[in-house]
C-alpha positions in Angstrom: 23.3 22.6 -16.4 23.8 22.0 -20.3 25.1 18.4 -19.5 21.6 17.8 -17.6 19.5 19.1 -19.9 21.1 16.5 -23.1 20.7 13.6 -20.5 17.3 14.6 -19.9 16.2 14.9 -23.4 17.9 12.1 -24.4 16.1 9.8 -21.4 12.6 11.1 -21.6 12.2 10.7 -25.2 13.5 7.6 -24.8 10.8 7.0 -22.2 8.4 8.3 -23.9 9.6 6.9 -27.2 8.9 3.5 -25.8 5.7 4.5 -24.2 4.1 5.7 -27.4 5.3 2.0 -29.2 3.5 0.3 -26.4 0.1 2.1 -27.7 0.5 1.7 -31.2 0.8 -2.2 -30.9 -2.2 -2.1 -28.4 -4.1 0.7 -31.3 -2.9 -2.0 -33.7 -4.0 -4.8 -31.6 -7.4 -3.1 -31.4 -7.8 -2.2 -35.0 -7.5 -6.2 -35.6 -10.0 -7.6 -33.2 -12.7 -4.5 -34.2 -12.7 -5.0 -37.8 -13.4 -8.9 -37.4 -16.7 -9.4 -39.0 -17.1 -12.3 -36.3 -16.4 -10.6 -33.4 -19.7 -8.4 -33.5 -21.5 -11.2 -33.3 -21.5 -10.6 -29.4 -20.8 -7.5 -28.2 -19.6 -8.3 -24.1 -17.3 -11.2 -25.7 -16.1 -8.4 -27.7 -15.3 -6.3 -25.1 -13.7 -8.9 -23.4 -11.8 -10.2 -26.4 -10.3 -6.2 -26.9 -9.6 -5.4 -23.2 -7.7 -8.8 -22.5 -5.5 -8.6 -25.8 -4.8 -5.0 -24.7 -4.0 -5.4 -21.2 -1.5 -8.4 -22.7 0.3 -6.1 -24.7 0.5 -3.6 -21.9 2.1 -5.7 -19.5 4.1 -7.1 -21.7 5.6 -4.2 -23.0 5.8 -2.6 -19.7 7.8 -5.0 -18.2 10.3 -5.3 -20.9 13.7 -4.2 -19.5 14.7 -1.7 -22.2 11.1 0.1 -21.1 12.2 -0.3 -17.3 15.8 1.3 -17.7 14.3 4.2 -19.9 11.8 4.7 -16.9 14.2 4.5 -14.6 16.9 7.0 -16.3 14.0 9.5 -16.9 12.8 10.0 -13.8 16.9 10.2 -12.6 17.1 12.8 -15.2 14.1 14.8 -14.3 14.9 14.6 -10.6 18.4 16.2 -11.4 16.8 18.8 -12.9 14.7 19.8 -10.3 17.4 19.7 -7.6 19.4 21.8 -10.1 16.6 24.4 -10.8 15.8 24.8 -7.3 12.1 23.1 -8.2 13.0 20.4 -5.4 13.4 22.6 -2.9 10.0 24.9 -4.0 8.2 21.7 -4.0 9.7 21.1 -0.1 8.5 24.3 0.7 4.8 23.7 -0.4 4.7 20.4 0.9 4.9 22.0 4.3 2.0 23.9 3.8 0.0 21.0 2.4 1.2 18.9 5.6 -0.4 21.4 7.7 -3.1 21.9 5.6 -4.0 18.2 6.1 -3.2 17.2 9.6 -5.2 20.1 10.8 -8.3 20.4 8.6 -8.7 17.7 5.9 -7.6 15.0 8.6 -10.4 15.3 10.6 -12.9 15.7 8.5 -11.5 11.8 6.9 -12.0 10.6 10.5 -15.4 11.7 10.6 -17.0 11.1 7.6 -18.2 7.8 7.0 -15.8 6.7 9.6 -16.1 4.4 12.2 -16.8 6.1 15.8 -13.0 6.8 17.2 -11.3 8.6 20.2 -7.6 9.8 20.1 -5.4 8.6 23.2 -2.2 9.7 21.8 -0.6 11.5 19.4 3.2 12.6 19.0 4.2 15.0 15.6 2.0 13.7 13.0 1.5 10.5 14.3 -1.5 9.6 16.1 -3.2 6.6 18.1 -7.1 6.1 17.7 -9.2 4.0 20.1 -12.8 2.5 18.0 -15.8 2.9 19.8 -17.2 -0.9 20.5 -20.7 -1.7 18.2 -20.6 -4.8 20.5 -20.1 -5.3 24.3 -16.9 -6.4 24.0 -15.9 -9.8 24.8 -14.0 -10.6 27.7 -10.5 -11.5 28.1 -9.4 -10.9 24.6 -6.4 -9.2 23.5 -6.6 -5.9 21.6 -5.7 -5.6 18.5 -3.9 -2.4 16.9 -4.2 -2.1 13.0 -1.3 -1.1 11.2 -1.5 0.6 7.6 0.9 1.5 5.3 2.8 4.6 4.4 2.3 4.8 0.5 -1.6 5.2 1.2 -3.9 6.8 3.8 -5.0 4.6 6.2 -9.3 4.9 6.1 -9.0 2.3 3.2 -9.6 -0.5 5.8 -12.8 1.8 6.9 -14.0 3.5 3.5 -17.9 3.1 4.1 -20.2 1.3 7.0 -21.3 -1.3 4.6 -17.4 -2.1 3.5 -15.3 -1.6 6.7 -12.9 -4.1 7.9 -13.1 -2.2 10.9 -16.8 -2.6 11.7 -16.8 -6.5 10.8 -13.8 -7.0 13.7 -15.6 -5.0 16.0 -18.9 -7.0 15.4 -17.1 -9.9 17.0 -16.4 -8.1 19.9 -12.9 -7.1 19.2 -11.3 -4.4 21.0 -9.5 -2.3 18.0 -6.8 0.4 17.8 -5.4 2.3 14.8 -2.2 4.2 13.7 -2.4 7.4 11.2 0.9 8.5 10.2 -0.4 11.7 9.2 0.9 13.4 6.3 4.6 14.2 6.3 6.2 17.7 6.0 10.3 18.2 5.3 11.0 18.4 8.6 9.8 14.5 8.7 12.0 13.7 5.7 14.9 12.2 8.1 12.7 9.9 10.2 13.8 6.2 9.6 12.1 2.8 9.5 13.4 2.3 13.1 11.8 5.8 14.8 8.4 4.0 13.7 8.5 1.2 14.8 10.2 1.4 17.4 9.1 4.6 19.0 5.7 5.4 17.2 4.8 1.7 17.2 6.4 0.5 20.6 4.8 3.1 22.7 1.3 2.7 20.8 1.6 -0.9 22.1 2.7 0.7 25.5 -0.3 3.2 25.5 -2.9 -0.2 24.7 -1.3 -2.1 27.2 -2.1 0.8 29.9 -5.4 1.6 28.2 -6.4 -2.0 28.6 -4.8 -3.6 31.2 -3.3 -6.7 28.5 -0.3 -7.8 28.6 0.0 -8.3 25.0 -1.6 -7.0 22.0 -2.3 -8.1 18.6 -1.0 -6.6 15.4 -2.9 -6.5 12.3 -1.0 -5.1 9.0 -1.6 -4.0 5.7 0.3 -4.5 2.5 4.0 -2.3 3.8 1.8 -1.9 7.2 2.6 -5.6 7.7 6.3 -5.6 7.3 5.9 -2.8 10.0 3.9 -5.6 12.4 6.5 -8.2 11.1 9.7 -6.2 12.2 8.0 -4.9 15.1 6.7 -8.8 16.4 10.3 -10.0 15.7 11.8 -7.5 18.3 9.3 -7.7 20.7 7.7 -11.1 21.3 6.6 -10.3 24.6 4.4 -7.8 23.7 2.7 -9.5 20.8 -0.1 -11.9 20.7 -0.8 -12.4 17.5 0.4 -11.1 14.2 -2.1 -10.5 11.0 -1.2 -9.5 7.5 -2.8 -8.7 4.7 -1.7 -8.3 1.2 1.7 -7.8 2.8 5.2 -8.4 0.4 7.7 -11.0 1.9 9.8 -12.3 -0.7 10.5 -9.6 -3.3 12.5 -11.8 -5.3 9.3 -13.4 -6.3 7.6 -9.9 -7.3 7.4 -9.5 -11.0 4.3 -7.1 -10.4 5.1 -3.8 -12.6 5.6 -1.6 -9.7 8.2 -4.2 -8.0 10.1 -3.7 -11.6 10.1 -0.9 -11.2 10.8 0.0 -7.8 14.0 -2.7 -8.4 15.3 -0.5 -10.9 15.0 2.9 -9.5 17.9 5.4 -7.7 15.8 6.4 -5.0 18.8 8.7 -4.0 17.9 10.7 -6.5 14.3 11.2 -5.3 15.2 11.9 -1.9 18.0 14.0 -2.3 15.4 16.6 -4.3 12.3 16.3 -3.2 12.8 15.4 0.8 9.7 13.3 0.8 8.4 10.9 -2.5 5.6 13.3 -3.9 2.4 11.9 -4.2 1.9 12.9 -7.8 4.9 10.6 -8.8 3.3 7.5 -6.9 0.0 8.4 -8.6 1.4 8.5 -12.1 3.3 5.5 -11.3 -0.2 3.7 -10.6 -1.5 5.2 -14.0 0.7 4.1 -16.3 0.9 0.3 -14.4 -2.6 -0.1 -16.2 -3.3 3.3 -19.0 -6.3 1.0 -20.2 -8.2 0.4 -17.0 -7.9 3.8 -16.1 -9.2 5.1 -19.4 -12.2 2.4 -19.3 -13.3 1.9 -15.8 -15.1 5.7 -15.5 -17.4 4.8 -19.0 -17.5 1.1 -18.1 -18.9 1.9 -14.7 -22.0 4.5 -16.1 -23.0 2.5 -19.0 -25.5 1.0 -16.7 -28.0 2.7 -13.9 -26.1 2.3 -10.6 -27.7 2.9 -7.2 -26.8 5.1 -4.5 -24.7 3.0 -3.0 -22.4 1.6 -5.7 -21.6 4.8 -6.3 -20.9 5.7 -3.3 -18.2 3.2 -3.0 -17.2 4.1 -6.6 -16.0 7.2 -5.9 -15.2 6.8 -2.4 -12.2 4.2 -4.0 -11.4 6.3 -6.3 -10.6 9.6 -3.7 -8.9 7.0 -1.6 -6.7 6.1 -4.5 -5.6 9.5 -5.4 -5.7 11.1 -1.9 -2.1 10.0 -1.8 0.6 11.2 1.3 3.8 11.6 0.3 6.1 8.7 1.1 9.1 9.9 3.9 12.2 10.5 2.0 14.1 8.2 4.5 11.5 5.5 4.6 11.3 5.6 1.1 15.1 4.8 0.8 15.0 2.3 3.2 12.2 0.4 1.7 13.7 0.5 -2.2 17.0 -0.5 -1.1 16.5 -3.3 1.7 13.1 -4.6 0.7 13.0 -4.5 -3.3 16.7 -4.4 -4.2 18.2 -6.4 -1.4 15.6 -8.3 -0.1 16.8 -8.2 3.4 13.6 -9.2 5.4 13.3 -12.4 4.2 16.7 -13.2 4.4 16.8 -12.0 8.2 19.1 -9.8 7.2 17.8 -6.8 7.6 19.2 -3.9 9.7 17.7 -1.2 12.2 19.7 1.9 13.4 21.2 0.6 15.9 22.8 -2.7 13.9 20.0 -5.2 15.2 19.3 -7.4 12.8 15.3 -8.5 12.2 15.1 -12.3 12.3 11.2 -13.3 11.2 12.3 -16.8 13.4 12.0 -14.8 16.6 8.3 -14.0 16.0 6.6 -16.6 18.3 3.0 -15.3 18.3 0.5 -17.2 16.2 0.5 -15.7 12.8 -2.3 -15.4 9.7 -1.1 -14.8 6.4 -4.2 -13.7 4.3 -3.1 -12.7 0.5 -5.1 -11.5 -2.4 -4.7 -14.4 -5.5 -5.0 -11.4 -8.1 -3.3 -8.8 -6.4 -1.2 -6.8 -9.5 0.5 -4.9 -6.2 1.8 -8.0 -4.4 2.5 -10.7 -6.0 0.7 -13.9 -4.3 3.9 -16.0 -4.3 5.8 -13.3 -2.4 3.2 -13.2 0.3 3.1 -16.8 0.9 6.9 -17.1 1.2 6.2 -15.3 5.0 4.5 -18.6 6.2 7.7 -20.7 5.7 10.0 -17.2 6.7 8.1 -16.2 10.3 8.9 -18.8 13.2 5.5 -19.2 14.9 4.2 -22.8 15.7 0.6 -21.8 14.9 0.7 -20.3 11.0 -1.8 -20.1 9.0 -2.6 -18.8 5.1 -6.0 -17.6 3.6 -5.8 -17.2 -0.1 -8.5 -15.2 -1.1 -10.1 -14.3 -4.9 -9.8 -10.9 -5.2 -7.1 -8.1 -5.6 -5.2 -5.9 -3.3 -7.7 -3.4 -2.3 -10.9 -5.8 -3.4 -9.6 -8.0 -0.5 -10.7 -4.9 1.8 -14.1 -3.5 0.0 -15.7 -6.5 -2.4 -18.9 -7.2 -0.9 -17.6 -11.0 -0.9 -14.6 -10.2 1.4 -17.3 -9.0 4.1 -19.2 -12.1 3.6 -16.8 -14.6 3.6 -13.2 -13.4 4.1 -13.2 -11.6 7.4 -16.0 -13.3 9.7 -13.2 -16.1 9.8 -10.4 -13.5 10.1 -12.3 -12.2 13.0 -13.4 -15.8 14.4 -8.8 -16.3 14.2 -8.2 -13.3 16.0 -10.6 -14.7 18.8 -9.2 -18.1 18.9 -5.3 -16.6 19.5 -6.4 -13.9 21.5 
């Protein structure tokens, strides 16, 4: 106990040590640019000229290695202590009564509100398979298409409001649409691997569409980690796939130099998993606040410095309890996806391994495949995205680079008007 509590106050006020230095140089930064007679002159090229300089210095100093091994070795250190002190295993213990709490009431009041119209045809633990009503008639002969989301977030972001739904605009081109929820995870979940979803949780939602719908094959349409998910699943099962969609979806992790890829890189996710069971939410959370200190300190005054209408704020705050309603990542998962995607970049390489020793080859994937990818997405980086196109081995590939940034790609009221009338008009054509 004495040796872990030296190591931890020697890491974290290293960590912190380095933290603090980061905001002094962007105080000092500031300090500069504000008392510059000149820069007054115009007060929105002022603002412009302090948040760019400070976002530099940020990034910058956030990336340096020194910084990155003294987050790293913190939150080691602070992870230690909890499994020592028994915190871990208190936090486990509440994290089952949260995981009840929201699978049972708070989940289904996010599938109502605001939501697209859905029906549940299957379910199994926390996992569950929702049918969207149809706006349209739906078109005949079309393949359905189930939407895939990721683990790290929940998965209404692709259906936030009716004016900013991805959801809504497929279905106005007569699309017949299916979701996954993973639910929120309890410690009895902690164990589940890479392989039970996607190869039972995904595989017999493709099974239960199939049956629902009488196609043979089904489309698969991911988001950021929910299209590795459609990527490993399209690779294994060909037959069943008809086309494959991602969005905003990592490939090639050695191109990542986004902050949370550094991160991530660096990491002893062991350490994590071994104490807590499941990634805690709050962790992921901070991790997303100290990315970017500056935006998250300006964005709430920057916003209301100006009258806004009902609706922009609506969407305001709708984002903003999307990005903090945050599940807790499975502990297994979580390993798996540090180790073989960040650190080891197996999926790329084909190298990647399932339980049972099966190795995922992208070259197998034969279904038509569009790669759309955010060109200011701070979460993915753009090259790593576009490195799928040349990995995947369909005939028919295509890329959509699109303005925006990872979660602007899903909401910005030029995504719905340019972006995914053509996504839906690909779907139609390969389906």
């Amino acid at each position: 106990m004495p040796d872990i509590l030296i190591d931890l106050c020697s890491s974290s006020t290293e960590f912190y040590a380095r933290l603090t230095a980061i905001f002094i140089d962007a105080w000092i930064a500031s300090t500069k640019i504000l008392l510059e007679p000149k820069n007054w002159q115009n007060l929105q090229e002022l603002e412009n000229k302090w948040l760019s300089g400070c976002r530099k210095i940020f990034e910058s100093g956030l990336k340096e290695e020194q910084f990155v091994n003294s987050l790293s070795n913190a939150l080691d250190c602070y992870s230690k202590l909890a499994q020592t002190t028994g915190i871990g295993q208190w936090y486990q213990n509440v994290s089952n009564l949260s995981s009840f709490w929201n699978n049972y009431f708070i989940e289904p009041l996010r599938d109502f509100l605001w939501r697209t119209p859905s029906q549940k045809i299957h379910s199994e633990g926390n996992f569950a398979l929702f049918h969207y009503d149809n706006i349209v008639e739906k078109l005949q002969d079309r393949a359905p298409v189930l939407v895939v989301y990721a683990f790290i977030n929940r998965h209404y972001i692709l259906d936030l409001l009716p004016e900013v739904s991805i959801i809504r605009s497929l279905l106005s081109t007569g699309l017949d649409l299916f979701g996954v929820d993973w639910g929120t995870p309890s410690t009895y979940d902690k164990d589940l691997t890479l392989t039970h979803y996607v190869n039972n949780y995904m595989d017999k939602s493709i099974d239960r569409i199939r049956e629902f719908t009488g196609s043979d094959k089904v489309s698969i349409f991911g988001y950021c980690w929910g299209g590795n998910l459609a990527l490993i699943y399209a690779a294994q099962h060909p037959e069943k796939v008809k086309s494959v969609i991602t969005l905003a979806t990592p490939g090639d992790f050695n191109l990542d130099n986004s902050l949370l890829s550094l991160w991530t890189k660096k990491l002893n996710p062991d350490s994590l998993v071994n104490t807590f069971g499941n990634v805690p939410s709050f962790i992921l959370n901070a991790a997303f606040a100290i990315r970017s200190p500056l935006d998250y300190m300006h964005k709430y005054p920057h916003f209301f410095e100006r009258p806004r209408d009902i609706k922009s704020i609506a969407e305001f705050f709708a984002t903003e309890i999307w990005l903090y309603d945050s599940p807790p990542v499975i502990g297994e998962i979580y390993r798996e996806y540090v180790r073989d995607f960040y650190q080891n970049n197996l999926m790329i390489k084909s190298k990647l391994l399932l339980d049972k020793g099966n190795e995922i080859n992208l070259k197998n994937i034969t279904a038509p495949y569009l790669n759309i990818l955010a060109t200011k997405d701070d979460l993915v980086a753009p090259d790593s995205s576009s490195a799928l196109n040349e990995a995947v081995g369909s005939r028919e590939k295509d890329l959509i680079k699109f303005n925006s940034g990872h979660v602007g790609a899903c909401i910005s009221a030029e995504a719905h008007k340019d972006l995914w009338p053509k996504v839906g008009d690909w779907i139609k054509k390969y389906s």
